[in-house]
VOGU-3710 file (C-alpha; in Angstrom, 3 decimals, decimal comma):
1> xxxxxxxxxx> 41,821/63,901/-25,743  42,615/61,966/-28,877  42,437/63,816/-32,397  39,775/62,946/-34,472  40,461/60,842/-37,550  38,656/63,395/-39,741  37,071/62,143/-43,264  37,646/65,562/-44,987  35,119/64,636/-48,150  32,583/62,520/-46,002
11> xxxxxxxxxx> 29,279/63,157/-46,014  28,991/63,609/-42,073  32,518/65,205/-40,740  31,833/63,810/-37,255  30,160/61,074/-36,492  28,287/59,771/-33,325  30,316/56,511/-33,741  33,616/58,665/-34,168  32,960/60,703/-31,038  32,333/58,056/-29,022
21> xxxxxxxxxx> 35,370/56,201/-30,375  37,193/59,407/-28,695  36,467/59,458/-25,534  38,218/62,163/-23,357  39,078/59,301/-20,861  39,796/55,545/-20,476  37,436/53,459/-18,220  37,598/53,223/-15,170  35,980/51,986/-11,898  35,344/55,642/-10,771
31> xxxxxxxxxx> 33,865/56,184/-13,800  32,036/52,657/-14,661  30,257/54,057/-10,711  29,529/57,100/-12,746  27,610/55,029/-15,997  25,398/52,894/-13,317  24,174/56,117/-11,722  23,974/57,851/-14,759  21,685/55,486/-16,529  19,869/54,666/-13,524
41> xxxxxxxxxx> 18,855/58,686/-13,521  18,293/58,229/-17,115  15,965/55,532/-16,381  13,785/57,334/-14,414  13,222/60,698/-16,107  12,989/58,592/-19,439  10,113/56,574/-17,476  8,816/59,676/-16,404  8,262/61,283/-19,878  6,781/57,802/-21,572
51> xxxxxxxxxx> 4,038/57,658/-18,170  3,410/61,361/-19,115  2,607/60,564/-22,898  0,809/58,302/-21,718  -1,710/60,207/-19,583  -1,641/62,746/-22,884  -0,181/65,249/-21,212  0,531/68,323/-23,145  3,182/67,227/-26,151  4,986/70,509/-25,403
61> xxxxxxxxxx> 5,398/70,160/-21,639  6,608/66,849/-22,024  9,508/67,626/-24,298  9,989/70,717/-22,334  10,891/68,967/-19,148  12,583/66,004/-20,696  15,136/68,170/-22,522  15,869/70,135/-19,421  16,645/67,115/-17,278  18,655/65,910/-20,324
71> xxxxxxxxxx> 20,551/68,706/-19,782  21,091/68,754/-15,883  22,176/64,545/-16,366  24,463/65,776/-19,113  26,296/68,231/-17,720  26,858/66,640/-13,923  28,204/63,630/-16,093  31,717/63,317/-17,785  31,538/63,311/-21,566  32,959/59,796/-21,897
81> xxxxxxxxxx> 29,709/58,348/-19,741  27,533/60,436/-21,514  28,238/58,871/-25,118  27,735/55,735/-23,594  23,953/56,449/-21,935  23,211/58,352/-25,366  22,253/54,964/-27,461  20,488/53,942/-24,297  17,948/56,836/-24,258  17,697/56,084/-28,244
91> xxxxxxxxxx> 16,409/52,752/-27,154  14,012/53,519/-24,597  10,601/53,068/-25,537  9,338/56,999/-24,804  11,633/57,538/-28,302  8,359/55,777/-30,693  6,557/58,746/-29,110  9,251/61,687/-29,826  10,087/59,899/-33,315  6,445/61,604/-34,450
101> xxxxxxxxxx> 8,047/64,642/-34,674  9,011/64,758/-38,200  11,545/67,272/-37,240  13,456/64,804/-34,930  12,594/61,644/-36,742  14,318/63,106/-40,310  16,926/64,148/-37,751  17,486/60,662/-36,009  16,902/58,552/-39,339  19,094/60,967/-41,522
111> xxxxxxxxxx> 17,852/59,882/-45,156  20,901/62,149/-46,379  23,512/59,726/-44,662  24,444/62,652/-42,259  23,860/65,019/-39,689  22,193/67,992/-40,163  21,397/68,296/-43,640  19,619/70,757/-45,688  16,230/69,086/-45,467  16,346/69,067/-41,791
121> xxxxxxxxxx> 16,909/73,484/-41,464  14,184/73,331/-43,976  12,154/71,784/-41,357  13,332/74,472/-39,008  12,648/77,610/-41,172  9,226/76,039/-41,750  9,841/76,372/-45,593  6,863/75,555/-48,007  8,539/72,290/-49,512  7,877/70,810/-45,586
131> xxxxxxxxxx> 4,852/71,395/-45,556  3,250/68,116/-46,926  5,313/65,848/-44,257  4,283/67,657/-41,403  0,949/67,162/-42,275  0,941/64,352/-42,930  2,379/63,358/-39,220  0,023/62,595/-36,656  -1,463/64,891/-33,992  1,106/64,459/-31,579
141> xxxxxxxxxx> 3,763/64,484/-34,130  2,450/68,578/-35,076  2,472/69,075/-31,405  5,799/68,433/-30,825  7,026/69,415/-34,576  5,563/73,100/-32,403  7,565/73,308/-29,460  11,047/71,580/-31,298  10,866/74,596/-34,746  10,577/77,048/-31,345
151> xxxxxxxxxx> 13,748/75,483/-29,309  16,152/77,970/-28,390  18,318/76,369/-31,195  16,008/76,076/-33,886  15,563/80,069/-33,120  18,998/80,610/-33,442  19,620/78,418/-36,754  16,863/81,269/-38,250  18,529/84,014/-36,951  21,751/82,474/-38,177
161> xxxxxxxxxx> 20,176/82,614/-42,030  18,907/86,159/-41,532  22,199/87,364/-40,204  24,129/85,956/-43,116  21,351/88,029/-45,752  22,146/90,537/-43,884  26,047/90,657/-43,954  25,675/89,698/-47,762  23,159/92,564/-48,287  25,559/94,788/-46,610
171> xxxxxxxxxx> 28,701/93,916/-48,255  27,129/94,033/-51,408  26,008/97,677/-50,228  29,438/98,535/-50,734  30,235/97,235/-53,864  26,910/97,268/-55,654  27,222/95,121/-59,217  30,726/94,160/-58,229  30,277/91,903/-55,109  31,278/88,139/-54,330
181> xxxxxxxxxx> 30,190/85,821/-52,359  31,494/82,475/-51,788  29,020/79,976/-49,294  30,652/76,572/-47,789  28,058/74,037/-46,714  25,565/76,041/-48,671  22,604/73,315/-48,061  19,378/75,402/-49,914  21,195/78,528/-49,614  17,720/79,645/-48,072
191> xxxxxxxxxx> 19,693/82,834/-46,871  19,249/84,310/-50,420  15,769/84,025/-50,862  15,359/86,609/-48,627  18,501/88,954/-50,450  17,467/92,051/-51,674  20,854/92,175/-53,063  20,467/89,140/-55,106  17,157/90,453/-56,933  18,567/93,861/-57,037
201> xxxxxxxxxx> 20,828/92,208/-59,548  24,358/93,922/-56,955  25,672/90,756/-56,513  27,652/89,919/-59,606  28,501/86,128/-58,507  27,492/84,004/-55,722  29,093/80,611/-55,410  27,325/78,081/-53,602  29,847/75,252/-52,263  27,855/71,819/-51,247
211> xxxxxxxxxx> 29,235/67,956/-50,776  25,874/67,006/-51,481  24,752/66,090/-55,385  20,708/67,259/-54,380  21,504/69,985/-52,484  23,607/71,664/-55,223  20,985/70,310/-57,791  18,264/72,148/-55,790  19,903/75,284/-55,824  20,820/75,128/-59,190
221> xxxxxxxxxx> 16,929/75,148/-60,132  15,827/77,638/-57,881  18,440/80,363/-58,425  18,608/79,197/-62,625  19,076/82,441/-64,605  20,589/84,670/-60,785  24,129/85,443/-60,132  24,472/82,250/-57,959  26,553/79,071/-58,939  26,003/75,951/-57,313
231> xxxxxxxxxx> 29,126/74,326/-57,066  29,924/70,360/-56,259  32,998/71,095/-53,554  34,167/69,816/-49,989  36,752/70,759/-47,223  39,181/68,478/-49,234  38,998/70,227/-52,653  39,034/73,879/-50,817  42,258/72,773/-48,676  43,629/70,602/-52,016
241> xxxxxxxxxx> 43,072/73,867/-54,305  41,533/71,528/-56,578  39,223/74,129/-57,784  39,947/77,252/-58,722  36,628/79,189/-57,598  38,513/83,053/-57,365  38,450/85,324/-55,172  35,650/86,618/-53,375  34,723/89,779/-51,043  32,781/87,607/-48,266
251> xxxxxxxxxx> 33,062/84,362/-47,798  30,875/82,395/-45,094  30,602/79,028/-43,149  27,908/78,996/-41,305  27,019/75,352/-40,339  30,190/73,479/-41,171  32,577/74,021/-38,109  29,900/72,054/-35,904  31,878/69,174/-37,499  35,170/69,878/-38,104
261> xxxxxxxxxx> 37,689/68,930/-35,805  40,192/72,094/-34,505  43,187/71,171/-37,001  41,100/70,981/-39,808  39,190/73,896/-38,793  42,338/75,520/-39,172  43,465/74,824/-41,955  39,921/75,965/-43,859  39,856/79,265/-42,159  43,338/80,047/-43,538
271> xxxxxxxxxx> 42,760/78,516/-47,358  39,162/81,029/-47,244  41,501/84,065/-46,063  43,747/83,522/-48,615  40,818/83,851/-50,978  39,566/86,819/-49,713  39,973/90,096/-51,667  41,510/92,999/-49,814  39,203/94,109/-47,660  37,223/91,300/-47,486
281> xxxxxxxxxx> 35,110/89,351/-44,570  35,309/85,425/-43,814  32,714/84,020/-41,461  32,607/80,707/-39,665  29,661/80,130/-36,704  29,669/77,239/-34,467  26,420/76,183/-32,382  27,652/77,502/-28,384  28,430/74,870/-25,766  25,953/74,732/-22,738
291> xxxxxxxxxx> 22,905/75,901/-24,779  20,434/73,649/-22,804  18,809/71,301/-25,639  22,357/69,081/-26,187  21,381/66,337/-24,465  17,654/65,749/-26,466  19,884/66,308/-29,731  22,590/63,741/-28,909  20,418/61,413/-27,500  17,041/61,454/-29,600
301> xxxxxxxxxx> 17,829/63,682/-32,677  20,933/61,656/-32,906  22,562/64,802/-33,874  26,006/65,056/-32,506  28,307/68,210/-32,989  31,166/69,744/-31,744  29,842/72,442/-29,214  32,420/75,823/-29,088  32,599/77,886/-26,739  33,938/81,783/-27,342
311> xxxxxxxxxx> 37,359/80,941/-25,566  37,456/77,523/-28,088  36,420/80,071/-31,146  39,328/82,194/-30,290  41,643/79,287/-29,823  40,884/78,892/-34,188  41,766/82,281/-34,873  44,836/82,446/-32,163  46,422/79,554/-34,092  46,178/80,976/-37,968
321> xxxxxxxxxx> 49,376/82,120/-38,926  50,832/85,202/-40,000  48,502/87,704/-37,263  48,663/91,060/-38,849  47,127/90,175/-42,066  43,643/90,063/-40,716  41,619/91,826/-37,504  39,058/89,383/-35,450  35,930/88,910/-33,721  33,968/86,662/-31,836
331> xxxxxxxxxx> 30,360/87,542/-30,896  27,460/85,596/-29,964  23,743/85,489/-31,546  20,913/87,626/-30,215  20,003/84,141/-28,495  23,343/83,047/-27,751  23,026/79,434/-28,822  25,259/80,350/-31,857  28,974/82,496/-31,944  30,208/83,568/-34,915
341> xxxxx> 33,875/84,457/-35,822  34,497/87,467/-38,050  37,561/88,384/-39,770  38,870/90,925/-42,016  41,771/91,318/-44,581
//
């Protein structure tokens, strides 16, 4: 497989377009057989879902079923055909009917420039500030805005944020009025609204690290006057040491790795050990290959990642040098569409 040509500053890390620019394998006639099965299955269950909309069947049974054939044509296909049928299914007709779901339209339009941004988990953790879009979307737009929040993945991306309150509420726990926190990819930070910690007044700084100007203008008006700092950073100024943020007793990334490619992944987890205090934790979670909703979020989210398994997690940590200075785990969510990575100085 080629190496990916990562953008270390961009906006979006990985790109559809960049994926599919690295194929795992060249074309071939074995596999050109391959694409005109594959998108005459596509085809059909694609045809299937836009007679079933409409006959107004149930929005939620017809996402239901078209995400789990997704899946099965996904998997029994090689990934190099599958990039190739993804732009098809984007064209299909049945997508002006899933496009009402203001969760996958914000998804598939991105008005951020890239892929999974902060407005689109605040879609997912149903927070207040959502409220008036989903509204206003039509009737079948709310009906499928219900099952997609409830998809095993949206599940885990909220148990994902109340894991990470946790682990800061814990940590600070320990060192109550002395505690640091350091958050890459921060988004909204929506994790501490829900720190006890935080209003407790036990952290005594929180950094929040963001490549994107609103994001880390949001945060700096809703935590104004709190121990957090919204900071303007990327991958490229951590690895460049072009800021000097300090050193902190838990630092986390929990939606960034989806996106980086395994060099640069890395390289990041070793700059954030070195800026962990002695004793302290560094985080990174990646969304878990084989989860059963990639093929509806490649193809009509338009939200491509790079999946991880627990072996590919390891393979991170295995190739950090300098062993001893830190201990490891890998562990999956309660749902297991997330793992996490854990390590200690």
């Amino acid at each position: 497989m080629n190496q990916f040509q990562t953008a270390l500053d961009g906006f979006s890390l990985i790109t559809p377009d960049l994926i599919a620019a690295n194929s795992e394998s060249p074309d071939s006639g074995y596999l050109q057989q391959q694409f005109i099965e594959g998108r005459a299955e596509l085809a059909i269950l694609l045809a299937l879902s836009e007679q079933q909309f409409q006959n107004r069947l149930p929005a939620a049974d017809i996402v239901h079923g078209l995400t789990a054939r997704l899946s099965v044509l996904r998997q029994k296909l090689p990934s190099s055909v599958w990039q190739r049928l993804a732009p098809i299914a984007r064209e299909h007709a049945v997508a002006a009917y899933l496009l009402e779901d203001p969760l996958t339209r914000w998804s598939f339009e991105k008005p951020r420039g890239y892929s999974g941004d902060a407005q689109l988990l605040d879609f997912i953790y149903e927070h207040p500030s959502m409220r008036p879009a989903i509204e206003q979307s039509s009737v079948l737009g709310r009906d499928l805005y219900a099952y997609t929040k409830q998809a095993s993945s949206s599940v885990a991306v909220r148990e994902r944020r109340d894991l990470l309150t946790t682990k800061v509420d814990a940590i600070a726990s320990e060192r109550p009025g002395d505690s640091e926190i350091l958050t890459i990819a921060a988004g909204h930070l929506r994790e501490a609204d829900r720190s006890r910690a935080l209003q407790d007044g036990a952290i005594s700084r929180w950094v929040a690290l963001d490549q994107d100007p609103l994001s880390v203008g949001l945060v700096a008006r809703d935590f104004a006057g709190s121990a957090v700092e919204a900071v303007n950073g990327s991958v490229r100024t951590l690895l460049s040491r072009a800021q000097q943020l300090g050193r902190f007793d838990f630092i986390y990334a929990a939606g960034l790795y989806d996106y980086l490619a395994h060099n640069v992944a890395v390289k990041l987890t070793e700059r954030c050990l070195q800026m962990l205090k002695p004793g302290g934790q560094f985080l990174f979670a990646n969304f878990a290959r084989d989860i059963s909703v990639e093929g509806y979020m490649e193809t009509f989210m338009n939200w491509e990642l790079l999946w991880r398994s627990e072996s590919e997690m390891w393979s991170i940590i295995r190739d950090l040098p300098n062993q001893d200075r830190f201990e490891a785990k890998v562990e999956f969510g309660e749902n297991r569409n997330v793992v996490y990575a854990i390590l200690q100085t």
